[in-house]
MOPAC internal coordinates of N, CA, C and O (Angstrom, degrees):
PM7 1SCF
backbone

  N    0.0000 0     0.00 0     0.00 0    0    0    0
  C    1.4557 1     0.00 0     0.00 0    1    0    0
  C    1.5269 1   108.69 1     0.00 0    2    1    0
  O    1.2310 1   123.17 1   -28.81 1    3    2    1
  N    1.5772 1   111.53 1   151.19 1    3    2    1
  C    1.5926 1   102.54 1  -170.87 1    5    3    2
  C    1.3179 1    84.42 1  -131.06 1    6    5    3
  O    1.2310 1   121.73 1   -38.32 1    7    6    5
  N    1.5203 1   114.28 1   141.68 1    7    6    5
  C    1.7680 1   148.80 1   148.96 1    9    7    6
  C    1.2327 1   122.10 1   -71.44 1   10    9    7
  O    1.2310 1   125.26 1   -84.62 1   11   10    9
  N    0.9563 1   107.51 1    95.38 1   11   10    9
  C    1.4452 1   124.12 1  -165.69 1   13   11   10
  C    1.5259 1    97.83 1   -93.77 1   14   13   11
  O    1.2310 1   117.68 1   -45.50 1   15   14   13
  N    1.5525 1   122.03 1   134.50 1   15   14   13
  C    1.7454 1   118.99 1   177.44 1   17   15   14
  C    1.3285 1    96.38 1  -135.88 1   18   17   15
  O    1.2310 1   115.06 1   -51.97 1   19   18   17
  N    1.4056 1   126.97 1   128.03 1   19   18   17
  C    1.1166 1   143.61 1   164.11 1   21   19   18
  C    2.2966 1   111.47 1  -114.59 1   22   21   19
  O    1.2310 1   124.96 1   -57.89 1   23   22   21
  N    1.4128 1   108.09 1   122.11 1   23   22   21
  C    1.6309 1   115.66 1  -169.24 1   25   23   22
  C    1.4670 1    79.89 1   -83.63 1   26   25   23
  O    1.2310 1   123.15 1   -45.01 1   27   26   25
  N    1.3082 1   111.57 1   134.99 1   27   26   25
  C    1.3440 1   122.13 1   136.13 1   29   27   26
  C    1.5340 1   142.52 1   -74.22 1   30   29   27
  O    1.2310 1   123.76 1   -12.98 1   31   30   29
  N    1.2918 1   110.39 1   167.02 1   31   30   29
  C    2.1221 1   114.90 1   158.71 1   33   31   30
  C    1.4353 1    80.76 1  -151.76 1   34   33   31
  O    1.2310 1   120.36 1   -61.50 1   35   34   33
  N    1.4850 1   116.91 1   118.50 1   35   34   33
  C    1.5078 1   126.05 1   156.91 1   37   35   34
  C    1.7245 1    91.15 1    73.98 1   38   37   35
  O    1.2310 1   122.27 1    47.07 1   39   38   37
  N    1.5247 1   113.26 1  -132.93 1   39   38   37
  C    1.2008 1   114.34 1  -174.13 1   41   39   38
  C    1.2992 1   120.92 1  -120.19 1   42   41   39
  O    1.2310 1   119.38 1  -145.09 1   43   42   41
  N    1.6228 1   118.79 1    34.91 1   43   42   41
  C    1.3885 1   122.35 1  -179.40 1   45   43   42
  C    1.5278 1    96.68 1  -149.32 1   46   45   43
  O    1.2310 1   120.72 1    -4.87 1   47   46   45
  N    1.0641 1   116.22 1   175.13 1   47   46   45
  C    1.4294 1   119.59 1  -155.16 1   49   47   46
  C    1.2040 1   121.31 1   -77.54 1   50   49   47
  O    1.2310 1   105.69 1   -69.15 1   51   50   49
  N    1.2751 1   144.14 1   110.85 1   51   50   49
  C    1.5207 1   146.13 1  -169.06 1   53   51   50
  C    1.8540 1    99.98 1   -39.19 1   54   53   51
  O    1.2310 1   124.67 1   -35.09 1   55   54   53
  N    1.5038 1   108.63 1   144.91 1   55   54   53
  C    1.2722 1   109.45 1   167.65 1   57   55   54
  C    1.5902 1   116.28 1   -83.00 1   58   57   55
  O    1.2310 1   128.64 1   162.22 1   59   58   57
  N    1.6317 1   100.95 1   -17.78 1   59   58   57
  C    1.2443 1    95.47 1   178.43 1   61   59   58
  C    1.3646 1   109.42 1  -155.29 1   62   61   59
  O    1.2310 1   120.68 1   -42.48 1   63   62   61
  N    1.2549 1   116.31 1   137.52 1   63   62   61
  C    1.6337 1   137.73 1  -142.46 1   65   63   62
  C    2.0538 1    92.26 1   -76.06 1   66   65   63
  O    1.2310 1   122.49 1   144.19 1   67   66   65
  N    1.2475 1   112.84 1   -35.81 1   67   66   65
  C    1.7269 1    92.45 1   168.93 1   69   67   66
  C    1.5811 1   110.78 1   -80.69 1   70   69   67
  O    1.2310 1   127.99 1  -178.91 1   71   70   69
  N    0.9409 1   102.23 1     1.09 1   71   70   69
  C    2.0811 1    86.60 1   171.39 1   73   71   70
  C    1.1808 1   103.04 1  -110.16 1   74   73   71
  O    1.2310 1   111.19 1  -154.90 1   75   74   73
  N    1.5237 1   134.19 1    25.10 1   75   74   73
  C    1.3716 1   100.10 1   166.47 1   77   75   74
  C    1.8433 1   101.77 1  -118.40 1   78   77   75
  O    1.2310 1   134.51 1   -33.13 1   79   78   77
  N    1.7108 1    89.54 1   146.87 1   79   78   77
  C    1.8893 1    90.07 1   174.44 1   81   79   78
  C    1.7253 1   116.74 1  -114.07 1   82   81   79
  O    1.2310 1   129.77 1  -158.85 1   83   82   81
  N    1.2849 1    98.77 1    21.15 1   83   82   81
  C    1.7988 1   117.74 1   168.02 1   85   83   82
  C    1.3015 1   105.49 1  -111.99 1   86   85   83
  O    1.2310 1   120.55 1    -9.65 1   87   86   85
  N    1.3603 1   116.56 1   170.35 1   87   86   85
  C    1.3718 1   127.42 1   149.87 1   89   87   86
  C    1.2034 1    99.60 1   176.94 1   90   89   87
  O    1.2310 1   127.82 1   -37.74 1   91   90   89
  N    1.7653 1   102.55 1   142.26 1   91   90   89
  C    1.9754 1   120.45 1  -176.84 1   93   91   90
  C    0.6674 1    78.90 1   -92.47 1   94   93   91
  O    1.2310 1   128.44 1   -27.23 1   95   94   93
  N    1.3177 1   101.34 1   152.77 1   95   94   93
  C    1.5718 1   139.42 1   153.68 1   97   95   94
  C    1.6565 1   111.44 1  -119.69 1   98   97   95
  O    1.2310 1   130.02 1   -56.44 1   99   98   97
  N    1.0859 1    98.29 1   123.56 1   99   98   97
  C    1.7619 1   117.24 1  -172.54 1  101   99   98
  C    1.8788 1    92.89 1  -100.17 1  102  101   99
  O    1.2310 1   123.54 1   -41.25 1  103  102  101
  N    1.4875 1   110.82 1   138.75 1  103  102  101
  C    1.7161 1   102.08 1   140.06 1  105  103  102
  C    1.4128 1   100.09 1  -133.27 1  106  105  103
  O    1.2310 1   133.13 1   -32.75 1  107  106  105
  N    1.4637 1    92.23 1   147.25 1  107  106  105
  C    1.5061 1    96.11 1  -175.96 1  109  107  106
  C    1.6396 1    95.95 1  -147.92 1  110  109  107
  O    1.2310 1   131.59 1   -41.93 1  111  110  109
  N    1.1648 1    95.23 1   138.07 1  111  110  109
  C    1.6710 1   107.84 1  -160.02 1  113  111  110
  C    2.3653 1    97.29 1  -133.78 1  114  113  111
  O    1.2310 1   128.11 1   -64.92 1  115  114  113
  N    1.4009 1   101.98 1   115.08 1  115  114  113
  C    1.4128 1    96.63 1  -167.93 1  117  115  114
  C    1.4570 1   127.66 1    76.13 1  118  117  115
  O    1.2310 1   125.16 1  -153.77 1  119  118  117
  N    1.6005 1   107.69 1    26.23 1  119  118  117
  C    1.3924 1    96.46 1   166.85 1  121  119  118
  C    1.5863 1    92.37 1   104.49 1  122  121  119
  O    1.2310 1   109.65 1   111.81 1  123  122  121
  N    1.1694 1   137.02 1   -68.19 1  123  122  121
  C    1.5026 1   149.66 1  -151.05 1  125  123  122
  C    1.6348 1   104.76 1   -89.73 1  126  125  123
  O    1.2310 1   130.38 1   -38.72 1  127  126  125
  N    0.9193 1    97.59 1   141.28 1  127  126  125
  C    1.8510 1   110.27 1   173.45 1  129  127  126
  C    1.8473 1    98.17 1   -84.97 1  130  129  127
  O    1.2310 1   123.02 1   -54.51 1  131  130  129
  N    1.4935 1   111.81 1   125.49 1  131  130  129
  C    1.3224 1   105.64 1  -170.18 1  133  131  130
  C    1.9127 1   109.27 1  -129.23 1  134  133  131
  O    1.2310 1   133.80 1   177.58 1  135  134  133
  N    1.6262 1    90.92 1    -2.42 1  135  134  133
  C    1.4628 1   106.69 1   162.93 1  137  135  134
  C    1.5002 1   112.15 1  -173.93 1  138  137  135
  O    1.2310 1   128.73 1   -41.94 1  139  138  137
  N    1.6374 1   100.78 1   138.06 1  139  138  137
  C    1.4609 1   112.85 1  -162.06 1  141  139  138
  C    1.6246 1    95.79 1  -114.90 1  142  141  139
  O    1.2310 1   112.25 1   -45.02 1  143  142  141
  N    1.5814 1   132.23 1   134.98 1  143  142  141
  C    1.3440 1   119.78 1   159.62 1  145  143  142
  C    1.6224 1    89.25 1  -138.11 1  146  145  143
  O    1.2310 1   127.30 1    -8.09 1  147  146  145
  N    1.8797 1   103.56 1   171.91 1  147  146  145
  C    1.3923 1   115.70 1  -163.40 1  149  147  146
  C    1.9411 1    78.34 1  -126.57 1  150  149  147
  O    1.2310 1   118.72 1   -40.47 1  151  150  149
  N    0.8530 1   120.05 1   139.53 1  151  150  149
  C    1.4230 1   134.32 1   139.24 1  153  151  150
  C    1.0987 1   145.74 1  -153.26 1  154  153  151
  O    1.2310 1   122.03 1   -14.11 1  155  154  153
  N    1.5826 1   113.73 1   165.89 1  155  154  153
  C    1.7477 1   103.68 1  -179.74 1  157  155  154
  C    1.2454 1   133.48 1   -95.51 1  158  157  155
  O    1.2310 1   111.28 1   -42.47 1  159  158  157
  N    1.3282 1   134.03 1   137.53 1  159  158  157
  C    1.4481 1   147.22 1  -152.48 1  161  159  158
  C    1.4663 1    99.97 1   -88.46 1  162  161  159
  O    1.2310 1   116.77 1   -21.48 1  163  162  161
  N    1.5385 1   123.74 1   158.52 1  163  162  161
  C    1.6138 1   149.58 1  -178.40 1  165  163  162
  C    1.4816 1    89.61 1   -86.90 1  166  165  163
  O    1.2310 1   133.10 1   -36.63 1  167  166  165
  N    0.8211 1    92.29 1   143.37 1  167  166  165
  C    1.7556 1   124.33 1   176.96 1  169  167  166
  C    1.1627 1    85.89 1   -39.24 1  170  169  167
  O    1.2310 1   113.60 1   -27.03 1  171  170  169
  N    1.5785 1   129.71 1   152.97 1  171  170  169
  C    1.3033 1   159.00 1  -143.90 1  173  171  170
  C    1.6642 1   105.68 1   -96.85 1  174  173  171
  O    1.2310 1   112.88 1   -98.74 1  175  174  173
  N    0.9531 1   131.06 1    81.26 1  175  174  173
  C    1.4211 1   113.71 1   173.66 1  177  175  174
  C    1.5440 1    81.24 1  -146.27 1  178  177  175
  O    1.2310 1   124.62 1   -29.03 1  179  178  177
  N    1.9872 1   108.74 1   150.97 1  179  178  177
  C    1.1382 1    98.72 1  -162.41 1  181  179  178
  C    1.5825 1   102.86 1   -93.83 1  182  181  179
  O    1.2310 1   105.79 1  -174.00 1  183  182  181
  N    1.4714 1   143.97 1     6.00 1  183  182  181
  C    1.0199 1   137.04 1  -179.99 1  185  183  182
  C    1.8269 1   111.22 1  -105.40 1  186  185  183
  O    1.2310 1   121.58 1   152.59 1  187  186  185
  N    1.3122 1   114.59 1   -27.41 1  187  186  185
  C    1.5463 1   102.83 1   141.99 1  189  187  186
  C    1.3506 1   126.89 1   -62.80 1  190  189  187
  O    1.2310 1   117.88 1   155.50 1  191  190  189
  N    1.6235 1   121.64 1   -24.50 1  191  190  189
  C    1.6030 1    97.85 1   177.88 1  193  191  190
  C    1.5089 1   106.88 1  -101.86 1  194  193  191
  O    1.2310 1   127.95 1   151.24 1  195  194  193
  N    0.9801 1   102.29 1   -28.76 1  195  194  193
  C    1.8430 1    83.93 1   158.96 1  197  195  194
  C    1.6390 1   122.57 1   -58.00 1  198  197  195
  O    1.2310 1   124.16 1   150.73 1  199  198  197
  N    0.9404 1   109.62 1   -29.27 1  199  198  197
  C    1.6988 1   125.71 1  -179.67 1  201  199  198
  C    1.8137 1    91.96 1   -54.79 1  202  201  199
  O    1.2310 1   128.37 1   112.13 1  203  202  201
  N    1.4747 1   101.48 1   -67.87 1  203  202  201
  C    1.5527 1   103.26 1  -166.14 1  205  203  202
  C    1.7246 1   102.63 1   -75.96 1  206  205  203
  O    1.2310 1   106.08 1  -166.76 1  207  206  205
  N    1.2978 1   143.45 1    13.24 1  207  206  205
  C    1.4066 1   129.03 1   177.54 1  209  207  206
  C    1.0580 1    89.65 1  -115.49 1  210  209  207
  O    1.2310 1   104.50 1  -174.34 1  211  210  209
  N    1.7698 1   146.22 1     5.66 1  211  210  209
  C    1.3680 1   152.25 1  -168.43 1  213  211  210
  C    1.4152 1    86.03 1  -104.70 1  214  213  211
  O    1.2310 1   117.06 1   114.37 1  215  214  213
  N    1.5327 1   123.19 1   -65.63 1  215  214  213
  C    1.5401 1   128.56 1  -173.46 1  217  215  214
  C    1.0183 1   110.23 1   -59.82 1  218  217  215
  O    1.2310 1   107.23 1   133.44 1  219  218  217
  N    1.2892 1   141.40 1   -46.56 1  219  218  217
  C    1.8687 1   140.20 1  -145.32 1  221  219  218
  C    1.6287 1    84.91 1  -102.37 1  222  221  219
  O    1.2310 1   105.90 1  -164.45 1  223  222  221
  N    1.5443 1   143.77 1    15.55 1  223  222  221
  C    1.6672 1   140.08 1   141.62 1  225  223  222
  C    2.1542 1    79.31 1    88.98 1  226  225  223
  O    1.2310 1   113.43 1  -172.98 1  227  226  225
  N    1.2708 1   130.04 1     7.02 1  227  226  225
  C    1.4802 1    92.99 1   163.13 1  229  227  226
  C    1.1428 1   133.70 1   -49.11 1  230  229  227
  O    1.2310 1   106.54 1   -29.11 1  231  230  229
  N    1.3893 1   142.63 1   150.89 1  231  230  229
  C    1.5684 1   151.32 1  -140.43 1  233  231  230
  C    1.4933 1    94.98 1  -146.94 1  234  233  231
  O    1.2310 1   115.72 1   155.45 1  235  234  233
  N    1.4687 1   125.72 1   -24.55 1  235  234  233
  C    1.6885 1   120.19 1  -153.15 1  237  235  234
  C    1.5359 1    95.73 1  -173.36 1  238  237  235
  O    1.2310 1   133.26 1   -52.05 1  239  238  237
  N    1.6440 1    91.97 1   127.95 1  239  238  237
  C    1.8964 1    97.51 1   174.76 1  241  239  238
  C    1.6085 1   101.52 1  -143.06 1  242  241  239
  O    1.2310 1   125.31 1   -44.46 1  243  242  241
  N    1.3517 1   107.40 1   135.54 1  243  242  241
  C    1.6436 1   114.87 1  -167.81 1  245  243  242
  C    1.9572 1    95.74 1  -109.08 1  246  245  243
  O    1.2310 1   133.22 1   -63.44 1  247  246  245
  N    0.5850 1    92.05 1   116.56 1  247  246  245
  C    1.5721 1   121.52 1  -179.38 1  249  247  246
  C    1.2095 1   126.02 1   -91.57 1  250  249  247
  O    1.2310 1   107.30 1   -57.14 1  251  250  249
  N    1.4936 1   141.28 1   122.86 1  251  250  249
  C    1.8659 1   134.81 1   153.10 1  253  251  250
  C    2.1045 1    87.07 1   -62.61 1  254  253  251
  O    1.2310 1   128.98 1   102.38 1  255  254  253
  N    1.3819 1   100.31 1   -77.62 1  255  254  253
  C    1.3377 1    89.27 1  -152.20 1  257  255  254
  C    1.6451 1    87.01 1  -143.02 1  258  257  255
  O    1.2310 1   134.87 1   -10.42 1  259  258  257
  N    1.5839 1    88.84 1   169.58 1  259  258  257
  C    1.7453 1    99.03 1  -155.97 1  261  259  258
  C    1.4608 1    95.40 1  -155.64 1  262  261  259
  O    1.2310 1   120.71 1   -30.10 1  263  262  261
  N    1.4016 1   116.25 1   149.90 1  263  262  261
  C    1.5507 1   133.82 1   175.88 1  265  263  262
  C    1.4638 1   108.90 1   -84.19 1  266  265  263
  O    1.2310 1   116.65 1   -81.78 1  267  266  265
  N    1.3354 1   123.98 1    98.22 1  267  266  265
  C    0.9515 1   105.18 1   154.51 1  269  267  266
  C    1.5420 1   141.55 1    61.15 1  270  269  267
  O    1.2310 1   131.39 1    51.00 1  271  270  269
  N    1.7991 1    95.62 1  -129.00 1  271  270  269
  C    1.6692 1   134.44 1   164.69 1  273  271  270
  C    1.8223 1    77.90 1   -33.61 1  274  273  271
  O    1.2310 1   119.20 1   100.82 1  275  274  273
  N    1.1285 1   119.13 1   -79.18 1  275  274  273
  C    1.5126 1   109.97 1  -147.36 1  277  275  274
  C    1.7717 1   121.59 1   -64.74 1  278  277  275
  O    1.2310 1   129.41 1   167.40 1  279  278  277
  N    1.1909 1    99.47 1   -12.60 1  279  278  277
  C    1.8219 1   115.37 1   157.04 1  281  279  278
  C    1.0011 1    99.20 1   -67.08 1  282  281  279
  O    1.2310 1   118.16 1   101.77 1  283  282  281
  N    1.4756 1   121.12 1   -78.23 1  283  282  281
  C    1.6154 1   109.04 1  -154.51 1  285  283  282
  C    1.5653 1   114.19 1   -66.52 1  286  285  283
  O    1.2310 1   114.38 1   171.42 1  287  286  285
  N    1.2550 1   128.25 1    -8.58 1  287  286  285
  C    1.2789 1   121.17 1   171.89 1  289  287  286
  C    1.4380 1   117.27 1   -96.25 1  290  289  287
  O    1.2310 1   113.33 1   164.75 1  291  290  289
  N    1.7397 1   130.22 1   -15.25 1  291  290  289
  C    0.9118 1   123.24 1   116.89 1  293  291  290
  C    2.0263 1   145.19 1   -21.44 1  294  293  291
  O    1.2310 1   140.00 1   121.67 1  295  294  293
  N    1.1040 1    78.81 1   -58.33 1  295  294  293
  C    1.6020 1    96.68 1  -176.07 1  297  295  294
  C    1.8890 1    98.09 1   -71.07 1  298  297  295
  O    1.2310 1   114.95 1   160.65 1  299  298  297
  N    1.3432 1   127.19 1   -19.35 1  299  298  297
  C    1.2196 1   110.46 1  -142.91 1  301  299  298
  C    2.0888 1    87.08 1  -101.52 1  302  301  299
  O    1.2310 1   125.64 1   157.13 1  303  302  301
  N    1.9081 1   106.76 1   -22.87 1  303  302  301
  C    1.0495 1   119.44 1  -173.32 1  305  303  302
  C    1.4802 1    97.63 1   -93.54 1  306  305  303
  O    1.2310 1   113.30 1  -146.17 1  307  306  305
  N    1.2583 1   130.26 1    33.83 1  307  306  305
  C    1.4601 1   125.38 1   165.00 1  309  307  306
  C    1.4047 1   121.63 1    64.04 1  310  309  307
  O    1.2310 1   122.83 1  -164.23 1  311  310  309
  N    1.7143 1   112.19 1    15.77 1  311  310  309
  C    1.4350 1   114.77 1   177.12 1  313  311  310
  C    1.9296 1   112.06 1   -92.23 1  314  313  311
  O    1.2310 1   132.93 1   -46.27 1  315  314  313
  N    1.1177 1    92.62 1   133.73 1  315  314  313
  C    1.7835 1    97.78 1   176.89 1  317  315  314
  C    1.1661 1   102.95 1   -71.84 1  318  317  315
  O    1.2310 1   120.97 1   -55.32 1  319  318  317
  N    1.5439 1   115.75 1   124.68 1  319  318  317
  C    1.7253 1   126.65 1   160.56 1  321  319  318
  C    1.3253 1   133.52 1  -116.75 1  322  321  319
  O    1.2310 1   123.72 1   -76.49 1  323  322  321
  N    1.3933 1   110.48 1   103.51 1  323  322  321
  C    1.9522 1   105.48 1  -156.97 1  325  323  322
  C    1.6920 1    80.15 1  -105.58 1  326  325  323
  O    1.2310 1   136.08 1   -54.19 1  327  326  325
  N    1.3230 1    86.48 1   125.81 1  327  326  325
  C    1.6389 1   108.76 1  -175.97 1  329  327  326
  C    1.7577 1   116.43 1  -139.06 1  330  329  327
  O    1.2310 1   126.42 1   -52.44 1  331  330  329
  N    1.2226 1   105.27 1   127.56 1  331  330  329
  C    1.4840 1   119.04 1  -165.76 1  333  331  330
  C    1.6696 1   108.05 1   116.40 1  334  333  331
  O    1.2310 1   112.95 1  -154.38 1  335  334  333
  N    1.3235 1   130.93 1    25.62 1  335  334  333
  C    1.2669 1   158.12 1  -119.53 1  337  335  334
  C    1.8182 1    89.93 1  -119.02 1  338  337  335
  O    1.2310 1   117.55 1   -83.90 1  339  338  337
  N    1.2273 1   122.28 1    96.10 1  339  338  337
  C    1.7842 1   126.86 1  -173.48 1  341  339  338
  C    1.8503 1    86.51 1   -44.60 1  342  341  339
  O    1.2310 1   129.54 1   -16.24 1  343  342  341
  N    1.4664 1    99.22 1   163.76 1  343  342  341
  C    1.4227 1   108.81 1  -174.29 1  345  343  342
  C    2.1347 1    87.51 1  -103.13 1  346  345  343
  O    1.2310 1   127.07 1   -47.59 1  347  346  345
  N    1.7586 1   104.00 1   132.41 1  347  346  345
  C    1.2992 1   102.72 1   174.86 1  349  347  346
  C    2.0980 1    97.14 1   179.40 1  350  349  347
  O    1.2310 1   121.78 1   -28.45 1  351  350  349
  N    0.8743 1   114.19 1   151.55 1  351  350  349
  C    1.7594 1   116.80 1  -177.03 1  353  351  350
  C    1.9510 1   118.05 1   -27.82 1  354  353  351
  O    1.2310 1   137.41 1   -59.02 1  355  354  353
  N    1.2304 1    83.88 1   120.98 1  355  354  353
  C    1.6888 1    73.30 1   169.77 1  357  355  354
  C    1.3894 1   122.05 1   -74.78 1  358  357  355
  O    1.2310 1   119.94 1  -166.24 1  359  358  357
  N    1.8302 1   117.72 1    13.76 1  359  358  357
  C    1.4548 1    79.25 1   149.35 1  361  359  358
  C    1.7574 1   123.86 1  -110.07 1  362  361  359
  O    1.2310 1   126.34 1   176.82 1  363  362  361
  N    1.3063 1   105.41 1    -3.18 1  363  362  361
  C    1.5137 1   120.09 1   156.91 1  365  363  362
  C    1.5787 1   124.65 1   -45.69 1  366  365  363
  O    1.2310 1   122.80 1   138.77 1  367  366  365
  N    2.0984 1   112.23 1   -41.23 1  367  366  365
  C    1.2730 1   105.60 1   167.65 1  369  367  366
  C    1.7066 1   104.75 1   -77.31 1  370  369  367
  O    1.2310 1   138.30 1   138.44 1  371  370  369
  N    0.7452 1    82.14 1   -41.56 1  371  370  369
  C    1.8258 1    75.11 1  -168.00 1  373  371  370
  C    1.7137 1   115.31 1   -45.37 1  374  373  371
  O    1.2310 1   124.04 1   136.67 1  375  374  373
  N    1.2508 1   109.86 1   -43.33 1  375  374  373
  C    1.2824 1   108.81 1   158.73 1  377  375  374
  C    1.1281 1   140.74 1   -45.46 1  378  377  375
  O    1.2310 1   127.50 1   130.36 1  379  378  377
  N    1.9488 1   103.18 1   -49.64 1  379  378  377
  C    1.4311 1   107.75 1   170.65 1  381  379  378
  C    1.4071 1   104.48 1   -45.18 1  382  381  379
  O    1.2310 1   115.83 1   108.75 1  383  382  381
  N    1.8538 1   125.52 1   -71.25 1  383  382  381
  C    1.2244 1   148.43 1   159.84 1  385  383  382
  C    1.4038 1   102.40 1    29.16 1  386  385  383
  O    1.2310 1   133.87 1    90.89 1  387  386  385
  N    1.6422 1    90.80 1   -89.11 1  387  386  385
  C    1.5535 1   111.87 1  -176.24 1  389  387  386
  C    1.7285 1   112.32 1   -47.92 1  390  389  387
  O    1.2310 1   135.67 1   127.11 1  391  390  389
  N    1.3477 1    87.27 1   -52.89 1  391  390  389
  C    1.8169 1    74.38 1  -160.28 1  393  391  390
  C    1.7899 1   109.30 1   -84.43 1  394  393  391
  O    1.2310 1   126.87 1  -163.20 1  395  394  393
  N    1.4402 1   104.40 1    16.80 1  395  394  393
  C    1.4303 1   112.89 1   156.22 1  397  395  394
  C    1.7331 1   106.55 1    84.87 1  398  397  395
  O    1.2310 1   125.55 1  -151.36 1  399  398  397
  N    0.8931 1   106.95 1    28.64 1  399  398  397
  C    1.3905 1   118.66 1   179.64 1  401  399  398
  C    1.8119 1   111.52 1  -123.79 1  402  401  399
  O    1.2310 1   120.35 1  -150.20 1  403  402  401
  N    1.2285 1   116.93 1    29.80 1  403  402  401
  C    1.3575 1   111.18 1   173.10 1  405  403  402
  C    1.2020 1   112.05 1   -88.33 1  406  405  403
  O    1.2310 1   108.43 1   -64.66 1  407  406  405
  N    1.8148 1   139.23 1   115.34 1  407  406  405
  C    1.1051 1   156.40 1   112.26 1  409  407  406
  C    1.1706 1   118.96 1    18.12 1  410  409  407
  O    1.2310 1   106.56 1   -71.24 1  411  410  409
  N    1.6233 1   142.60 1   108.76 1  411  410  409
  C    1.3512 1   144.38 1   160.75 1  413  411  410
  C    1.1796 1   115.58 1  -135.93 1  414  413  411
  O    1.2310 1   123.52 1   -33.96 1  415  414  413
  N    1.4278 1   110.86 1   146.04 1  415  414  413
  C    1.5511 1   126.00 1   165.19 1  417  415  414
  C    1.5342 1   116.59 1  -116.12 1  418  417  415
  O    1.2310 1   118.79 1     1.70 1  419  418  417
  N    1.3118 1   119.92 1  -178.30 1  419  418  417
  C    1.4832 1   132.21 1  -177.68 1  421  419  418
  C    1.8498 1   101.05 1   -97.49 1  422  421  419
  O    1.2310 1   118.98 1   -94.52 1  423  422  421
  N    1.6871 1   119.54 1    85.48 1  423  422  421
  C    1.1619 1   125.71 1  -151.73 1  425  423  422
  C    1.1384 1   111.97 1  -122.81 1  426  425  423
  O    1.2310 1   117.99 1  -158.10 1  427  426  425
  N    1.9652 1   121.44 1    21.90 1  427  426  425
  C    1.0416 1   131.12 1  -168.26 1  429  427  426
  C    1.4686 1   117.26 1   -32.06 1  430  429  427
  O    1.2310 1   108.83 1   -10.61 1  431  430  429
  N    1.6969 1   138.51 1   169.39 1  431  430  429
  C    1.3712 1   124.29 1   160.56 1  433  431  430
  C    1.3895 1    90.39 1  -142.15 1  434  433  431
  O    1.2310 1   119.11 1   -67.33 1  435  434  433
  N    1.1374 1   119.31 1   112.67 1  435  434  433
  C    2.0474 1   120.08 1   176.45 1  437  435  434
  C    1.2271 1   106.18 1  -107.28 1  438  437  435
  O    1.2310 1   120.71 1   -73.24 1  439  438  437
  N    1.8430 1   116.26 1   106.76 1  439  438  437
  C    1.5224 1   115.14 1   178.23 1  441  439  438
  C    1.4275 1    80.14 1  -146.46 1  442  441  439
  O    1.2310 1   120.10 1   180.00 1  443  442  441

């Protein structure tokens, strides 16, 4: 089964991974989304929230833009990060996701 994490601002996808204080979490196991939850994220530092997307079993996080440090320590704990990710509903990316049509660019954000 894969954990899908999408950061929010309001109800479409944060442009940038320190402003958001939501994030869905999709699992979808076979293609199908088979449980959806919304929750709120720990104060912004990028080695506590990698800490907690390491703990809560995420597998996959769709991103506008991302720091760095917090990719590669992502990347280093075996989590997929599609980053450069157009800003639009997480359940529209997630769909793309699935049916293998999700959109990325090189959308680094270094602050």
């Amino acid at each position: 089964m894969q954990k899908i994490a999408i950061p929010l601002s309001g109800r479409k996808l944060s442009l940038r991974f320190a402003e958001c204080r939501q994030i869905k979490i999709y699992c979808v196991k076979n293609r199908k989304i088979v449980n959806e939850d919304l929750t709120s994220l720990p104060a912004y530092q990028p080695d506590l929230i990698s800490e907690w997307i390491i703990e809560n079993g995420i597998t996959d996080v769709i991103v506008a833009g991302i720091e760095l440090k917090l990719l590669q320590t992502l990347n280093r704990n075996k989590v997929n990060v599609f980053v450069g990710v157009k800003v639009e509903t997480p359940d529209n990316l997630v769909k793309e996701y699935i049916d293998g049509i999700l959109e990325t660019h090189d959308n680094l954000l270094f602050h």
